[in-house]
C-alpha positions as CSV (number, residue, x, y, z in Angstrom):
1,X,133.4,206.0,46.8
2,X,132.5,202.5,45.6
3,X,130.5,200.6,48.6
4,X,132.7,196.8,48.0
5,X,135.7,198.2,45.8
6,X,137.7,200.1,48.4
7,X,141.0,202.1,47.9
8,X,141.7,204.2,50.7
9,X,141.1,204.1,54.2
10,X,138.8,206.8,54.5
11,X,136.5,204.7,51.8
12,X,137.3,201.2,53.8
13,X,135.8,202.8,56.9
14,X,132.6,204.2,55.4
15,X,132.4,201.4,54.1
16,X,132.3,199.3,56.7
17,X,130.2,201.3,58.3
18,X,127.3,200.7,55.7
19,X,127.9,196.6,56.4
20,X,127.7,197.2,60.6
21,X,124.8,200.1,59.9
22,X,122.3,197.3,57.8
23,X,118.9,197.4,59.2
24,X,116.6,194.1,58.9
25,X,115.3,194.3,55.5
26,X,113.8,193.3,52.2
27,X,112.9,193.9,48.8
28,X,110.2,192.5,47.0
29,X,111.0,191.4,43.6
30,X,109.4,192.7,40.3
31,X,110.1,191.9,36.7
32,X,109.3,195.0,36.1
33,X,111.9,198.3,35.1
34,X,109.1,200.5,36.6
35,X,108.6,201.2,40.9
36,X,105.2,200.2,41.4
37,X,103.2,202.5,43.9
38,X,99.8,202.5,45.2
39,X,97.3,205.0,43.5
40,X,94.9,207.6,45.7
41,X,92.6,206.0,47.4
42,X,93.7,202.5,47.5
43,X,95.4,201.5,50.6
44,X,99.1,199.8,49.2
45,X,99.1,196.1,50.0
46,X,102.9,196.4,51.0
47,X,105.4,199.0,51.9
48,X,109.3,198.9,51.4
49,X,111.5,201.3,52.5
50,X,115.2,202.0,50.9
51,X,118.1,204.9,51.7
52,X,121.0,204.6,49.6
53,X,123.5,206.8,49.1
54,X,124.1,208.1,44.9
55,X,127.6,209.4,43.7
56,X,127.2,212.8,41.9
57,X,129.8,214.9,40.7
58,X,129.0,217.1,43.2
59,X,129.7,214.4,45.8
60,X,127.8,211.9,47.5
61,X,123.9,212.6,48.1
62,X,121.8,210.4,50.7
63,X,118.0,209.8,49.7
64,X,115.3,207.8,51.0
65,X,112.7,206.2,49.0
66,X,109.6,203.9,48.9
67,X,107.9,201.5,47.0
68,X,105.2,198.7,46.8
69,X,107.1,196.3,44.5
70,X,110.9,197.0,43.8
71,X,112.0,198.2,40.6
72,X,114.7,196.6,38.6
73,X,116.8,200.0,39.2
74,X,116.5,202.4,42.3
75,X,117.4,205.8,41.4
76,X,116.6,209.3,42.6
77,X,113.3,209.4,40.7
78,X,110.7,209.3,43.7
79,X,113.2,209.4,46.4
80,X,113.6,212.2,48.6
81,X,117.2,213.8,49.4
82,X,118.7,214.0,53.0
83,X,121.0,215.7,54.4
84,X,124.8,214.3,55.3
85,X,125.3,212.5,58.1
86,X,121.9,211.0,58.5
87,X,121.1,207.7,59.5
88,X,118.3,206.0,58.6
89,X,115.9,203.4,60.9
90,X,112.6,201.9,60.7
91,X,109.7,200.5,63.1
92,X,106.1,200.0,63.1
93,X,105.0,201.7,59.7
94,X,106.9,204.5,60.1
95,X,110.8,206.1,59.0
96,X,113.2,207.6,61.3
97,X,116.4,209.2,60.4
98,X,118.5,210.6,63.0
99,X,120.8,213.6,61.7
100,X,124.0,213.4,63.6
101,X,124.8,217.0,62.6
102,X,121.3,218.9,63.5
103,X,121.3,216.5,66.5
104,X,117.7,215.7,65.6
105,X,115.7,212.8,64.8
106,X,112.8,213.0,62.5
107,X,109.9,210.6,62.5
108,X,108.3,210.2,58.9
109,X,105.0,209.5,57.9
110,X,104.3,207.3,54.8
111,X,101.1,207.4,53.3
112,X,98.8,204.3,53.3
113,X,97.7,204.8,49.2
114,X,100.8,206.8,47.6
115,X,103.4,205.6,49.9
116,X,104.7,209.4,49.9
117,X,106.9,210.3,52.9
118,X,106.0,213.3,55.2
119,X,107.9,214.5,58.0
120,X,105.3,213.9,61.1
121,X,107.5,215.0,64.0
122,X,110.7,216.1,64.9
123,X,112.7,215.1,68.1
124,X,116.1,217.6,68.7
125,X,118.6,215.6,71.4
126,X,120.8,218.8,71.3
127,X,121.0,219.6,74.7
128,X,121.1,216.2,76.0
129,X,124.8,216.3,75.9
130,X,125.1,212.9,73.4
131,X,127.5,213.7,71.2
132,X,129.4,211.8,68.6
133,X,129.0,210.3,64.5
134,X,127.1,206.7,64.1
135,X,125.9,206.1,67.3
136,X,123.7,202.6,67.6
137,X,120.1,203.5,66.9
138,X,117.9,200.7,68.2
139,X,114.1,200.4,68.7
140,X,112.9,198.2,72.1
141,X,108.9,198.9,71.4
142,X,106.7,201.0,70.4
143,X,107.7,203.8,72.9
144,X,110.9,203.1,74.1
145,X,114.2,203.7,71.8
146,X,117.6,204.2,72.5
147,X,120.5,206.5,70.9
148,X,123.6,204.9,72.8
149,X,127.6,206.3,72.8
150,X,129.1,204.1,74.9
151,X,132.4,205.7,74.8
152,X,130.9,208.4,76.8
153,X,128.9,206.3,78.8
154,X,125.5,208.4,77.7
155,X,122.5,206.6,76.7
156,X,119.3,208.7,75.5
157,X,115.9,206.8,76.1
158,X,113.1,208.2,73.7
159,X,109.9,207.8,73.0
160,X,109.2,206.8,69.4
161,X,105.5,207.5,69.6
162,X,105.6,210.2,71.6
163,X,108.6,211.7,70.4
164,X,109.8,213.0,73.6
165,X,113.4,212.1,75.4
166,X,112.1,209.9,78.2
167,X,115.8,210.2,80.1
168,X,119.3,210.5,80.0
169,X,121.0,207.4,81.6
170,X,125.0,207.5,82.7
171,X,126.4,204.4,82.7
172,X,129.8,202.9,82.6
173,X,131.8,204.1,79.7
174,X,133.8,201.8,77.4
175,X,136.6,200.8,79.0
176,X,138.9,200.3,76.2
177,X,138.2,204.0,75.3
178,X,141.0,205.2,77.8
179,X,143.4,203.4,76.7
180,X,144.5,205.3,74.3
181,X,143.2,208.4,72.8
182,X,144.7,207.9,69.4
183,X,143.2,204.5,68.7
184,X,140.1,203.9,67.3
185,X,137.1,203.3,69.4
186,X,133.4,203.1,68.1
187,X,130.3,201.4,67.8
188,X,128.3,201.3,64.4
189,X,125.1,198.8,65.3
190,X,123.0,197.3,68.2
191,X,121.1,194.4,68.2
192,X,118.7,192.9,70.7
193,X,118.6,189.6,72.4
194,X,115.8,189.0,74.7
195,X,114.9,192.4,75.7
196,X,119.1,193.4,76.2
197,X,120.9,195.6,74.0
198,X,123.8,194.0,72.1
199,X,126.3,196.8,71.3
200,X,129.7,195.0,69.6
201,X,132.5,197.5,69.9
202,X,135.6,197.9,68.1
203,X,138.6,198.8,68.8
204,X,142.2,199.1,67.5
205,X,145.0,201.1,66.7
206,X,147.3,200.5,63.5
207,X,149.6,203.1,62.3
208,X,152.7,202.3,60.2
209,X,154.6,201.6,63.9
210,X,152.5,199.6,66.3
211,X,149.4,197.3,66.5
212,X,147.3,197.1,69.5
213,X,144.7,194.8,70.6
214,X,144.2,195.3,74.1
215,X,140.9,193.2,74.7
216,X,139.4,190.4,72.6
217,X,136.1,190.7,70.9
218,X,134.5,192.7,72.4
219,X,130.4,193.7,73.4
220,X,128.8,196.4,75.2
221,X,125.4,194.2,77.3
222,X,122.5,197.1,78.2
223,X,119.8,196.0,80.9
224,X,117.1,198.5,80.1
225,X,115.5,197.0,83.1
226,X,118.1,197.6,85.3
227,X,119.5,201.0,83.2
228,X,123.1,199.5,83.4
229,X,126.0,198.1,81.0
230,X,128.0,195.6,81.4
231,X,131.3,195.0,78.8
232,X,132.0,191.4,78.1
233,X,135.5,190.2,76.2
234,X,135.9,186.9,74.1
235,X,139.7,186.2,73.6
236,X,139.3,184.2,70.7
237,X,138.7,186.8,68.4
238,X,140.7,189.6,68.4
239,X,139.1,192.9,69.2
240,X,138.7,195.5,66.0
241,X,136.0,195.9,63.0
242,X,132.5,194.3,64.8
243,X,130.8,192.2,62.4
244,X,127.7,190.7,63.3
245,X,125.3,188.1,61.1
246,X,122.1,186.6,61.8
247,X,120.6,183.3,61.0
248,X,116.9,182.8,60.4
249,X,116.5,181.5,64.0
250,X,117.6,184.8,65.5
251,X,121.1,183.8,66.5
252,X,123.8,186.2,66.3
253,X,127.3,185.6,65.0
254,X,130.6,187.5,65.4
255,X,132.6,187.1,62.6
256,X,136.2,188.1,61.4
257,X,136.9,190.8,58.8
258,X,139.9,191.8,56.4
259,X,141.3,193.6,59.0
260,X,142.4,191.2,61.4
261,X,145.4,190.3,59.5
262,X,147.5,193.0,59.7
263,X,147.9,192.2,63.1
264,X,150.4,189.0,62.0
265,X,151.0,190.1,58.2
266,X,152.6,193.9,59.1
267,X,152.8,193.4,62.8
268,X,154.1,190.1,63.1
269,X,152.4,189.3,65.9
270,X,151.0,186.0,65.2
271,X,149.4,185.2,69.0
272,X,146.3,186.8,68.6
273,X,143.5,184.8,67.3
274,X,142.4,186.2,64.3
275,X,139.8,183.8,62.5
276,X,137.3,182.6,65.2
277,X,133.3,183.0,64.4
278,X,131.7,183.2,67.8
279,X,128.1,182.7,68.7
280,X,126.4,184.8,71.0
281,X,124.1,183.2,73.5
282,X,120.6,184.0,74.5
283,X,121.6,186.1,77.6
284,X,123.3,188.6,75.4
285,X,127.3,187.0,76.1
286,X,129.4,185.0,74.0
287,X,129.2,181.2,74.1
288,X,131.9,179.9,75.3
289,X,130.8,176.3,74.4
290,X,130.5,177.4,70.7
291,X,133.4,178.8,67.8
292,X,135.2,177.9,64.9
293,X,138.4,178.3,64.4
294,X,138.5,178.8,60.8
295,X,142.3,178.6,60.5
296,X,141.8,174.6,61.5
297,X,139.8,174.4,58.2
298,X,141.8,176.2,55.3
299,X,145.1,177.4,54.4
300,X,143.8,180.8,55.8
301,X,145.6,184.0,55.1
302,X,143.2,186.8,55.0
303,X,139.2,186.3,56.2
304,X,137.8,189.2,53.4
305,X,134.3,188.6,55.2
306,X,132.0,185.9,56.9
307,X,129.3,186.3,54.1
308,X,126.2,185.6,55.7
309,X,124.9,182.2,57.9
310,X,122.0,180.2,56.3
311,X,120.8,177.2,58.9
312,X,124.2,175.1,59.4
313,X,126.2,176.5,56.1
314,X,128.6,179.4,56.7
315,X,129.2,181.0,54.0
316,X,133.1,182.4,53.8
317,X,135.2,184.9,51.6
318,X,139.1,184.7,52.1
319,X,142.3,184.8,50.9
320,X,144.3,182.0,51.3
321,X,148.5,181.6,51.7
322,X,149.4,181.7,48.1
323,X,147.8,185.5,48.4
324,X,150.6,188.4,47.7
325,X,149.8,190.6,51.0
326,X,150.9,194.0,49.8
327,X,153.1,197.0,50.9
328,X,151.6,198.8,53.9
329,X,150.6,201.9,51.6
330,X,149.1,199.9,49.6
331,X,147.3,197.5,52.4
332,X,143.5,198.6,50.8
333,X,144.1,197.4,47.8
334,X,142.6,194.2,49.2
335,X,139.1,195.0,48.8
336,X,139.4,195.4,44.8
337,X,140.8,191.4,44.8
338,X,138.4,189.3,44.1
339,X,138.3,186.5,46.8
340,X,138.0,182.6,46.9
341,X,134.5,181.3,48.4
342,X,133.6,178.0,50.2
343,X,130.4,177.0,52.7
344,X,131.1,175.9,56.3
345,X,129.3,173.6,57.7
346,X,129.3,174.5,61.3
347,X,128.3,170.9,62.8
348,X,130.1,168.3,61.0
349,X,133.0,171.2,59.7
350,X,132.8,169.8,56.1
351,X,134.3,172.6,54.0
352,X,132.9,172.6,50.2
353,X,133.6,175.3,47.6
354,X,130.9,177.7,47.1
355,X,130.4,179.2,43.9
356,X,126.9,180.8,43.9
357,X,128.4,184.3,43.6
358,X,130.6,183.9,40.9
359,X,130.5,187.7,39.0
360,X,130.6,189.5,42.6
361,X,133.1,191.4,43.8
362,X,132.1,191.3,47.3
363,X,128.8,189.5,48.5
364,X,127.4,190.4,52.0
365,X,124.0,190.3,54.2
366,X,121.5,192.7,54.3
367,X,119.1,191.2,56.3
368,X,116.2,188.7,57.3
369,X,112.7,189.4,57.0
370,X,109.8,187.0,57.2
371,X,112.6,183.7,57.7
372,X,114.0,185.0,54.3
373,X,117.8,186.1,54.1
374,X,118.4,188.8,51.6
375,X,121.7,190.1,50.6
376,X,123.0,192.7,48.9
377,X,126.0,192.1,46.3
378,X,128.8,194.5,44.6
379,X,129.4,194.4,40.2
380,X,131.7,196.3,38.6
381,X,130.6,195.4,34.8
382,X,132.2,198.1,31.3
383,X,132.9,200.6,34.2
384,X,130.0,200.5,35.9
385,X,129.5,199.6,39.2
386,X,126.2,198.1,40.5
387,X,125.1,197.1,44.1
388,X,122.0,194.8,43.9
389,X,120.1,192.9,46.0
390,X,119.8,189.3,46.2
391,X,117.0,186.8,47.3
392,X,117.9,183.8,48.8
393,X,115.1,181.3,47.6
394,X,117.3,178.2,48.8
395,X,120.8,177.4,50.2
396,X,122.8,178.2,47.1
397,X,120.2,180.0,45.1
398,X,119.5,183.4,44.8
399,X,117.1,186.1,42.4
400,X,118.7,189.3,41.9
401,X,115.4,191.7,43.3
402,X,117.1,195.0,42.5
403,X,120.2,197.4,41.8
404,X,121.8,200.4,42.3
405,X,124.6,202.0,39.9
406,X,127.4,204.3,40.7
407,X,126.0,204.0,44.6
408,X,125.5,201.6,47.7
409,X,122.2,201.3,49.5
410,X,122.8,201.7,53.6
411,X,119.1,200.2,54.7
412,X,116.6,198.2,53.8
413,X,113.5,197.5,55.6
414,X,109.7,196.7,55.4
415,X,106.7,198.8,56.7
416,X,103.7,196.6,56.2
């Protein structure tokens, strides 16, 4: 499976999974080939952390590693190997990886002076009842986490010092979930806005006979406080894929993705709103006195992905009308096209062509760290595909820190 260059479904969604799973996080950068690490005895000035996923011919392998200054290259050297299904979070100075098949979460110690990784403690959630594959795994403080299925209406508070469950909340479940049991209903990332719990949640169903949106964009709102959810719905964006971006002020952004166009390309349903970037306020719910309409700004076909915000400049990938859509079968074929770019400007809506990642395949955020936005970028270059990750040092420029071949990384973060 190539992480930007996507031919099936099954690859589209794991895909997108990696872009909704992307923890805040950053790479330093090195002009060195070799990861640096600190020696015995000498306390590492700083620690970054990095689980990627490497193909092998005996399938894909997830491994975590870390570092003190980033190498030109990640590989397995130095990293250790995880087991499928595992998730990967950080807070404080320490590592947590939740495996979704053991129903466990293990909390990972990392050495001040080698930067090794230890397992410290483990946490099992098995007979807790939460159930389910890439459930939102958010940190509030330093003892008080959530594991959170909202289609179930199960939320698991834990203890991240203590490593103890602290309770098991019921609260509403998903609405949209009962709708129908063969659509698609999930939740990949949460995000937190003043103390709430931001869970967006997508939903859709597209087989080769119908198309249904029931809701508009849509956002699960958790009140720790209160230990209750409430579901908010944004008709201006159609409900499906849930892609979030943040600026360096900590403003949140729901975007489009590819995927909203086969609602009016092999659907013909060309009523729902499809291209609207919505802001989400400071209590947690959509502003309603904020969004663009993106279809008022370009001959707009196909939003591939809104690539990343950077203080007024929005930075979008799309298709537009003179694109070939292609034959239902073949509808994935979209992600190996490479698409047009242009920046945004989301005051004055001055549209200018952006051409910063010329050579990309596919260009998308990874995180922001320190008021720095860092992005990670897909190559395929003499059939070999590279994922790297890019600095932004200014609107528009960019230092490639480091890369990953024949793989995709699926977090990034720093420890210290």
């Amino acid at each position: 499976m190539k992480f930007y260059k996507l031919i099936s479904k099954k690859q589209a969604w794991a895909s997108l999974l990696l872009i909704a799973a992307v923890s805040f996080t950053i790479f330093s950068c090195s002009d060195d080939d070799t990861t640096v690490i600190a020696t015995e005895g000498v306390e590492a000035e700083s620690a970054w952390v990095a689980s990627f996923v490497q193909e092998s011919p005996s399938g894909d392998i997830p491994y975590i590693t870390v570092f003190e200054t980033a190498p030109a290259e990640v590989t397995v050297t130095n990293s250790v190997e995880l087991g499928a299904n595992t998730r990967v979070d950080f807070y404080g100075s320490n590592v947590y990886t939740m495996d979704e098949n053991a129903k466990t979460i293990t909390k990972w110690d990392v050495n001040k002076s080698t930067l090794e990784l230890e397992p410290e403690s483990i946490l099992s959630y098995a007979s807790t009842g939460m159930a389910g594959e890439y459930l939102p795994f958010v940190f509030l403080s330093d003892d008080q986490a959530f594991i959170i299925n909202v289609n179930e209406g199960i939320i698991l508070d834990w203890n991240p010092a203590s490593m103890e469950i602290s309770e098991v909340i019921d609260v509403q479940p998903n609405p949209l979930n009962s709708i129908d049991p063969e659509a698609d209903s999930g939740t990949w990332k949460a995000y937190v806005v003043n103390n709430k719990i931001i869970i967006p949640i997508e939903y859709s169903k597209r087989s080769c006979c119908e198309f249904i949106n029931p809701e508009g964009a849509t956002i699960g709102i958790y009140d720790p406080i209160n230990k209750a959810i409430e579901y908010k719905y944004d008709n201006r964006l159609l409900s499906g894929k849930a892609d979030f971006k943040e600026d360096t002020e900590g403003n949140y952004y729901h975007t489009p993705l590819v995927y909203n166009y086969w609602a009016s390309e092999y659907f013909n349903d060309n009523s729902l709103p499809r291209h609207t970037v919505l802001k989400i306020g400071s209590d947690g719910n959509y502003d309603s006195t904020s969004g663009i309409v993106l279809d008022d700004l370009l001959p707009l076909k196909v939003t591939r992905e809104a690539v990343y915000v950077s203080g007024d400049n929005l930075i979008l990938a799309y298709f537009n009308n003179d694109w070939e859509v292609p034959a239902w079968d073949d509808r994935y074929s979209v992600f190996s096209h490479v698409p047009e770019m242009v920046s945004i400007n989301m005051n004055t809506l001055e549209v200018q062509p952006f051409t910063a990642f010329e050579g990309y395949t596919s260009v998308n955020q990874a995180g922001v760290i320190d008021g720095i936005i860092y992005l990670w970028g897909f190559q395929s270059q003499s059939g070999v595909d590279n994922t790297k990750i890019l600095r932004e040092d200014s609107f528009g420029n960019y230092t490639e820190i480091t890369s990953l071949k024949n793989g995709w990384f699926s977090s990034f973060g720093k420890l210290w």
